[in-house]
N, C-alpha and C positions, 0 to 999 in steps of 0.2 A: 710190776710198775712200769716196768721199761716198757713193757710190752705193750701197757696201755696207750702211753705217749706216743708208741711209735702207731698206734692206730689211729689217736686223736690226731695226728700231724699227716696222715693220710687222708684222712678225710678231710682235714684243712685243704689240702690242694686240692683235692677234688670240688670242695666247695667253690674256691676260687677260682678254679677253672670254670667250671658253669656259668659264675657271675660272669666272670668275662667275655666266655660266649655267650651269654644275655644279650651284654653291651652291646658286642660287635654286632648283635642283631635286631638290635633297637638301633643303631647308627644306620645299619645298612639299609635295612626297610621305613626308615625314617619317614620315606617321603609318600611310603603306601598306608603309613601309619597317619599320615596326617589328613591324608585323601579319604580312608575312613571315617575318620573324626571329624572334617569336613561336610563329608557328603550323605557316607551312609547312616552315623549317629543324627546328622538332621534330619534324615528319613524315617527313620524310628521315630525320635520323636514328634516329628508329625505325625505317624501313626497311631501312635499311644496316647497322646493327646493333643487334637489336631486344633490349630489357630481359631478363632474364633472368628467368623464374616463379618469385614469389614467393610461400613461402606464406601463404597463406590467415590471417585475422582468430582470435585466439582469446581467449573472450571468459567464462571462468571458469579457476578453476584448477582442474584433478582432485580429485575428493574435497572439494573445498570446498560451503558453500553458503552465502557472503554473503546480508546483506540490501541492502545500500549498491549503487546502479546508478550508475555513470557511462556520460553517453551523450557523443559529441561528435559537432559537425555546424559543416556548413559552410551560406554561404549564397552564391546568385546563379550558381555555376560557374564561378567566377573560375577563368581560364588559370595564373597564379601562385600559386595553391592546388595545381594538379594537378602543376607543377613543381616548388615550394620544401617544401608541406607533406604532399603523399601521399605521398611516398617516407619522413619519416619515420613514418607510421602504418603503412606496410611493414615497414619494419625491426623496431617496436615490436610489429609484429601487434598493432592496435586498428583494430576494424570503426569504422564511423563512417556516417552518415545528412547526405546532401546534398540541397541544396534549390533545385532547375534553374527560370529562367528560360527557359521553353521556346521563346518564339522568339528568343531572343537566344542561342539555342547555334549555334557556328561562324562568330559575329560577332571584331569584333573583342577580346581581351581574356578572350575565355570560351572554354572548352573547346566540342570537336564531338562530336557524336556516338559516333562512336569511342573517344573518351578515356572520353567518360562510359560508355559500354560498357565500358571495361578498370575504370571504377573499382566498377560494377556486379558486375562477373562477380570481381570479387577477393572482394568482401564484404562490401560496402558500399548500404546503402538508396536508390536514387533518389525522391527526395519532389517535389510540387510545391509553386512560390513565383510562382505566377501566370505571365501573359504577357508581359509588358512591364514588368512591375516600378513600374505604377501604385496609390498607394492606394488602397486598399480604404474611402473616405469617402463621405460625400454627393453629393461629386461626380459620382459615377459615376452613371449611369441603370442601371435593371434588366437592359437589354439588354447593357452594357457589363461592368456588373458580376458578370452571368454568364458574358462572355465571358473574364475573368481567371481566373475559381474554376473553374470549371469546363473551361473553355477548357484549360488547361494539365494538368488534370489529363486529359483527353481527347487531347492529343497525347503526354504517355505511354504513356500503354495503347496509341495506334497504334504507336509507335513499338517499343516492349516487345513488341507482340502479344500480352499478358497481360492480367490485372486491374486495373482503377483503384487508381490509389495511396489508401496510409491515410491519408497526412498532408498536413497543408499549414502553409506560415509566411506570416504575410500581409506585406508586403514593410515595412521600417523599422516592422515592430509597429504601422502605423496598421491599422486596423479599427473596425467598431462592429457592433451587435449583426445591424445588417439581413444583414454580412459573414458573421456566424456563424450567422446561418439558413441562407444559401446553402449553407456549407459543411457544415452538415449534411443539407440538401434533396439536394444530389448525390450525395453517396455517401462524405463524407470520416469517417474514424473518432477523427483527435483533430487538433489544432491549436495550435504553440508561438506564444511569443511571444517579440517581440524584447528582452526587458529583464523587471525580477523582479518579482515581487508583492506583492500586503501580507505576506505568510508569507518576504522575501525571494528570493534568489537557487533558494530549493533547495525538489522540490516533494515534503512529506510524505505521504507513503504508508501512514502507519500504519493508517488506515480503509479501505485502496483507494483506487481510482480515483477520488477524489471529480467531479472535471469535465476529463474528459480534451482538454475547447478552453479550457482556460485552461492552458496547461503555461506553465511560466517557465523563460527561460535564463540563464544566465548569462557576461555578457559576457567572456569571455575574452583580447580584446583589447590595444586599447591603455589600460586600465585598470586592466590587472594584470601582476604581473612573474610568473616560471616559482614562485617562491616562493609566489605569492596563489593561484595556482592548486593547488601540492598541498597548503597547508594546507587550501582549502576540500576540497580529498577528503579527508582525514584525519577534517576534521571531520566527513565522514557515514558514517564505517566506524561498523560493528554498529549502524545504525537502519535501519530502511525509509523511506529515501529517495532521491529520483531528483534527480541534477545532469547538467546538459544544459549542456557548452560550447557556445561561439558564436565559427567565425571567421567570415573572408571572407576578406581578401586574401593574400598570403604575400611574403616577398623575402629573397636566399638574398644571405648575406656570407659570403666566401671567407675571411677570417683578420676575423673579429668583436673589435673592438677590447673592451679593458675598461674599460668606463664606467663613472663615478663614479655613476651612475643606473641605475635598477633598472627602473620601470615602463615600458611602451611608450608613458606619453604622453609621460614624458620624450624619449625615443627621438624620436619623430616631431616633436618641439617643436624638435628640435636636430640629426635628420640627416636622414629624410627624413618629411616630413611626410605626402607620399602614400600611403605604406604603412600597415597595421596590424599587422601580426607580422614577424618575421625570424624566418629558418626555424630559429638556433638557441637563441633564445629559445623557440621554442614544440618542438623536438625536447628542451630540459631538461624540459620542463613534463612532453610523452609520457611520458618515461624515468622521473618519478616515478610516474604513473599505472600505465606496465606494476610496478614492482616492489610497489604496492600489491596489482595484481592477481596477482601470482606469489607472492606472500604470501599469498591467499587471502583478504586483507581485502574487495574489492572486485569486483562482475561488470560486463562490457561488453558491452553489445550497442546493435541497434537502438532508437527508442521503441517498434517495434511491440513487441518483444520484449519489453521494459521493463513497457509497461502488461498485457500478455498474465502475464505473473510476477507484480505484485502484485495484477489482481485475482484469479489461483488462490490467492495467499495468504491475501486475506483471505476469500476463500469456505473455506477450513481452518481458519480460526479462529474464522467462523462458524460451524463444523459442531462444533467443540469446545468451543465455549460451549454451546452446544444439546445436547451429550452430557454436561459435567459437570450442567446443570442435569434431565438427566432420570436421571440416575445412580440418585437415592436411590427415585425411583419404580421402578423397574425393580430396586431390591434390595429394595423389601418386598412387590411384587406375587407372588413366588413362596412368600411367607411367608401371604400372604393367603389363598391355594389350599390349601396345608396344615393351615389351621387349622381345627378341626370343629368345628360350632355346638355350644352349649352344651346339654345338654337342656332340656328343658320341664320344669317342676316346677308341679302344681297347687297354684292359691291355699289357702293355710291358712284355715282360720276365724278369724274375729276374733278370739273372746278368747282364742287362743292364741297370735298373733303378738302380743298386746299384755299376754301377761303379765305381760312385768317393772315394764309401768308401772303394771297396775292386778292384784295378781294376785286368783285366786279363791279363795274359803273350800273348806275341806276339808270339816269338821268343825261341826256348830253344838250349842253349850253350853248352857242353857236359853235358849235362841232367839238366843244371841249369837254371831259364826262364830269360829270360830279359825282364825287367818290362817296360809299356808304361805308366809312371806315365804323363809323360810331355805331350803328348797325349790323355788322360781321359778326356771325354768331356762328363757332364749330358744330358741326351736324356730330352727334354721336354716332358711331358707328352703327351700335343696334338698333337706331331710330330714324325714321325718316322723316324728312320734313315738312314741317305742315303750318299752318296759320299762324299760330306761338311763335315759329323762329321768322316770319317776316315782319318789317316794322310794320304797325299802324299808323292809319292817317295822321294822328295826330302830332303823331314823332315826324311826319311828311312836314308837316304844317313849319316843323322848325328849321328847314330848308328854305331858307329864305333868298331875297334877291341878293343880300352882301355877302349872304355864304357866297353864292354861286357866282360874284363877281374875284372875291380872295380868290375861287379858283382859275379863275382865266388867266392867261396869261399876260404878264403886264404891258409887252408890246402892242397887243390888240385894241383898237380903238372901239367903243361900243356907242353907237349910232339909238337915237329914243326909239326908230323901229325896231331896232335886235332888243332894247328893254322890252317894248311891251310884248313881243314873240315869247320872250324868257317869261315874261310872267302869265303870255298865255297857257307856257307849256308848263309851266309848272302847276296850276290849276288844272292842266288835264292829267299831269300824273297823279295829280290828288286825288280826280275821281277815278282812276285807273285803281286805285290802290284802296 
């Protein structure tokens, strides 16, 4: 009996030694344990039984043409973004622009190759966000700091076998300006940023494209509830403006309790601090976005897309400002053509253009004139003059002897021969005339 006990109490420790080297080896490879479960069990099953094709991104409504751009983007490649929040931007069909940490894909935590391929080939933008997910500060030397901007975006295009990416986010929004030479020296076409500007969250379009390396995002995270997020798209229907969500992480609750709390910082203050969205927190957020866009309030696409739209817009409204202002030139130049110059009219003689001011004597009565004021008629310019503008006799006729005495002067004595002289002469200007 003894002897049995004393074997069962052997094997006791021995049992409980093993368990405990279990533990110790389930604590210690904890973290290659969770990397498989992770990465390589979602491998499987894909393999075993692979997702079902989903369609494709759609990112206007038919017959619409919003001004309002919503874009949304992810950043780093996070593994729990491609599990908790791509599946719902399938269901929603909303394209979206991701922003790959290019050596850290098929690490732990981050999507491979393949996933980012399925998230490419659905719809969605692959952008670079450097190498290693070092700031983009002083610290960097030129050699290093070509190798993040550039770097990453050169292991795209191997990767793709295509074109160098448009875009890049510089990683937590550090940067400084030496940053955004680079990125423009290589080849990048615009560049967000991780947080908003002086103009806020949202980047006005109404002139264009004003600096397409200063976009601003807006944080979508743990800073706002599914509510902050579709009032701010409400608030940019019918303006040209572009709103650029911002996740990263995602994490999926099987029956999401109903919290007294709205926003995700609450959320992470009080269940899991690690996280920044739950997937049905941000699948309400989608589902206001798609019915904005099914409305026709709102277009989705990429940034390329995005800034490719409003700068054709505002080259159209350049061209119509340009066309109302040459409008009025262009209706009276065919009036100009029509019109035929005026003739030539030779100059008049003096004292006939200047009759009315000074006119001239007809008639002179012993040496003194008798004036044709009553008679003075302005010659037109364009006409010269003829029969019509001299009196007739008969207007003569009213030139009588007491006219022509009122005009003499009162000192003059007028003798019966200067009479009958005056009224010979005035019967010969009769027949003169």
């Amino acid at each position: 009996m003894l002897e049995k006990l004393k074997v069962m109490s052997e094997m006791a420790k021995k049992t409980w030694l093993l368990t405990m080297l279990l533990c110790i080896g389930l604590i210690t490879y904890s973290a290659q344990a969770r990397n498989f479960a992770g990465t390589k069990w979602t491998e499987i099953k894909r393999y075993m039984s692979p997702p079902p094709v989903m369609p494709g991104p759609i990112g206007i409504k038919p017959g619409s043409d919003p001004l309002a751009t919503v874009v949304i983007t992810a950043d780093d490649g996070q593994l729990t973004w491609y599990e908790n929040l791509y599946p719902k931007l399938q269901k929603y069909r909303l394209p979206c622009t991701h922003f790959i940490i290019t050596q850290k894909v098929g690490g732990y935590g981050y999507m491979n190759w393949e996933q980012i391929d399925d998230v490419r080939k659905w719809g969605c933008d692959i952008e670079a966000h450097t190498r290693t997910h070092r700031d983009l500060d002083d610290k960097l030397s030129d050699i290093e700091l070509e190798s993040e901007i550039k770097g990453s975006g050169d292991d795209l295009k191997a990767h793709f076998a295509g074109n160098f990416p448009d875009g890049f986010a510089a990683p937590e929004g550090n940067y400084n300006k030496r940053a955004l030479k680079e990125m423009l020296k290589v080849g990048y076409k615009w560049h967000v940023r991780g947080w908003g500007g002086e103009n806020g969250e949202i980047n006005d379009m109404s002139d264009g494209v004003r600096n397409p390396f200063e976009l601003v995002r807006f944080n979508a995270e743990d800073n706002h509830s599914a509510k902050d997020i579709c009032e701010a798209v409400k608030k940019a229907e019918g303006k040209p403006q572009l709103l650029i969500f911002m996740y990263h992480f995602g994490a999926k609750r099987d029956n999401p309790p109903k919290l007294p709390f709205k926003t995700m910082r609450e959320i992470r203050a009080k269940v899991a601090p690690e996280l920044h969205v739950f997937a049905d927190v941000f699948e309400e957020a989608m589902a206001c976005i798609a019915r904005e866009r099914d409305d026709g309030r709102i277009r989705l696409s990429s940034i390329s897309e995005a800034l490719a739209f409003y700068t054709k817009l505002a080259t159209e409204k350049r061209l119509a400002q340009r066309q109302e202002e040459d409008e009025p030139q262009l209706a009276d130049e065919p009036m100009v053509r029509q019109a035929q110059p005026e003739p030539k009219v030779a100059s008049l003689p003096p004292e006939r253009t200047t009759r009315t001011s000074a006119p001239m004597p007809v008639q002179t009565v012993f040496g003194s004139p008798i004036l044709r004021t009553e008679h003075a008629q302005a010659v037109p310019k364009n006409k010269s003059p003829g029969r019509e503008a001299l009196p007739s006799v008969k207007k003569m006729k009213l030139v009588s002897q007491a006219r022509a005495q009122a005009l003499l002067p009162a000192h003059a004595p007028v003798s019966p021969k200067e009479r009958r002289g005056t009224s010979k002469r005035v019967t010969s200007a009769e027949t003169l005339w």
